[in-house]
C-alpha positions as MATLAB code, in Angstrom:
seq = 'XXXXXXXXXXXXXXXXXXXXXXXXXXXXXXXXXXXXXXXXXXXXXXXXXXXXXXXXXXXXXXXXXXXXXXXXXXXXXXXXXXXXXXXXXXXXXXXXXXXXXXXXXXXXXXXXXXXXXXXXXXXXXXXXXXXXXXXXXXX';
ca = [
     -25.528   17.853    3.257;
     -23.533   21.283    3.081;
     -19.897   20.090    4.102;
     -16.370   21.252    3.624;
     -13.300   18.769    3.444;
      -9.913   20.492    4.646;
      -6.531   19.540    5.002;
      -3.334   20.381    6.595;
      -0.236   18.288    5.485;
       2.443   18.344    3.116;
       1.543   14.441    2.660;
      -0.257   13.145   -0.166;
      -1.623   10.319    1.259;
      -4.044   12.470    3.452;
      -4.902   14.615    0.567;
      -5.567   11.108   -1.327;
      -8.131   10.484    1.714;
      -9.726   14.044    1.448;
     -10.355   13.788   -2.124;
     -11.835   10.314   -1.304;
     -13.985   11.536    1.187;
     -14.935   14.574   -0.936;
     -15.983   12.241   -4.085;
     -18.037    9.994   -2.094;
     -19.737   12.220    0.412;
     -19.767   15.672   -0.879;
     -22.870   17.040   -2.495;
     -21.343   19.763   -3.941;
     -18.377   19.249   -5.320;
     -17.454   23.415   -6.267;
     -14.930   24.669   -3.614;
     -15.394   21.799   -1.213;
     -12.418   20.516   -0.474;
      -9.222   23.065    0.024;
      -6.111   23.415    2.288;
      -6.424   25.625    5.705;
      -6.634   28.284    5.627;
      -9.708   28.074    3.111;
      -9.605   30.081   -0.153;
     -13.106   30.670    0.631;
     -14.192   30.922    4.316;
     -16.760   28.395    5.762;
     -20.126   29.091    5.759;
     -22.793   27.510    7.519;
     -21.637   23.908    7.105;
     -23.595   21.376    8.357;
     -19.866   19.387    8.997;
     -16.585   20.345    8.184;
     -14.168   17.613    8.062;
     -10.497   18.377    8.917;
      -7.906   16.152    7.923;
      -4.826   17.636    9.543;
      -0.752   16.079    9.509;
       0.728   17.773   13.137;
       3.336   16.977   15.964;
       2.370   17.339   19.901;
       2.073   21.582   19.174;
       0.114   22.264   15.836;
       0.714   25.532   14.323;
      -0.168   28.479   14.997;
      -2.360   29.289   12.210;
      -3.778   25.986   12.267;
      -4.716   26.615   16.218;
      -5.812   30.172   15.032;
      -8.432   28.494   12.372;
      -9.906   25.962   14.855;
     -10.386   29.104   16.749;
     -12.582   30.617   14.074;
     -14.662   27.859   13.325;
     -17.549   28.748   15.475;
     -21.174   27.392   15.164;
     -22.087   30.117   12.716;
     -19.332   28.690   10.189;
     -19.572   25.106   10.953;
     -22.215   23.221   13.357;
     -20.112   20.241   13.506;
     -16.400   19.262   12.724;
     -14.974   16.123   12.421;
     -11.131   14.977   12.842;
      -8.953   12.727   10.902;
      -5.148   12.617   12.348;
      -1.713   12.182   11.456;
      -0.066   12.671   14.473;
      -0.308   12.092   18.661;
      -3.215   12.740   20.179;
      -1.700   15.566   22.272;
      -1.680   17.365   19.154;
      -5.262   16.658   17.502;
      -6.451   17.635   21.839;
      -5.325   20.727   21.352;
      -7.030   21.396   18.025;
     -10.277   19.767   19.250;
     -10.006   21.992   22.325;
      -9.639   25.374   19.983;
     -12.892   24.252   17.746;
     -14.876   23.840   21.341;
     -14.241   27.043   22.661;
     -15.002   28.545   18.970;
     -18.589   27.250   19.916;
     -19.084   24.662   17.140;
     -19.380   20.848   18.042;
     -16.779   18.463   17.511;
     -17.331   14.829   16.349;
     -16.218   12.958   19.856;
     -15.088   10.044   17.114;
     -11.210   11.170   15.966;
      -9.903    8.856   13.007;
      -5.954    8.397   13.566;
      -3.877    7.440   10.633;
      -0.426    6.838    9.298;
       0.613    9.580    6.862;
       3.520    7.982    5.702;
       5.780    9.989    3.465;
       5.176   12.782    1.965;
       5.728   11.489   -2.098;
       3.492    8.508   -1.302;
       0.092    8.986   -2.137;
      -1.326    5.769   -2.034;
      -4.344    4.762   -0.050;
      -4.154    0.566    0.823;
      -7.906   -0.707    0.007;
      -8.006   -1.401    4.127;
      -7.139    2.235    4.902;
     -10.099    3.072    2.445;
     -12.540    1.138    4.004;
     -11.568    2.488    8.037;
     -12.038    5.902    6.231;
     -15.593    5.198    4.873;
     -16.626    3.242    7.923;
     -15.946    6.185   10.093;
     -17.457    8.773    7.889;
     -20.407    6.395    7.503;
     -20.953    6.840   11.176;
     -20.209   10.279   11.182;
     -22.735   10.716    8.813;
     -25.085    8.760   10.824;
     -24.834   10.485   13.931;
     -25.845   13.768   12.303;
     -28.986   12.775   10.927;
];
């Protein structure tokens, strides 16, 4: 499946998670995962997954991104969040009136710090399980 994986934090535990999700789920592995905005724009991706660090109002450019993605770029996109959910509504709310669907399904997480890069082997398995059955629901 033609998918990008992009983040938004200066923590390294949600880049850990990206790069997790990008190794196990990612059929091509050239250019797939990257930091918003994109070194290379998206493309007709069947799902773009956007793991994003953000308080109650996200940044600007990160608002202004959701508001490109539309269903051209990216049919569906998929949340994971560090942060309230005031914060990931807004983004969800920018990707819907760009036109492309959004995964209904938003994975909240802790972020922690941003040296700590660990991912516990709990936090790794809520991460697959979701994307399992975000996978699922697009087949």
């Amino acid at each position: 499946m033609k998918m990008r994986v992009l983040y938004s934090t200066s923590k390294g535990k949600i880049k850990t998670i990206a790069q997790l999700i990008t190794d196990k789920y990612a059929t091509e592995k050239v250019n797939c995962m990257d930091s918003i905005p994109p070194a290379y724009s998206c493309d007709k991706e069947r799902l773009v997954v956007m793991l994003v660090s953000t308080g109650k109002d996200p940044a600007n450019a990160l608002i202004l991104f959701c508001k490109e993605l539309t269903k051209a770029r990216a049919a569906n996109v998929a949340f994971i969040v560090d942060g309230p959910a005031d914060g990931a509504k807004v983004l969800v709310n920018a990707v819907k009136e760009a036109g492309s669907n959004v995964i209904e399904d938003i994975l909240y997480v802790k972020g922690g710090l941003p040296f700590l890069k660990g991912v516990k082997d709990e936090e790794a398995k809520q991460v697959t399980d979701w994307m399992d059955k975000v996978m699922a629901s697009l087949q």
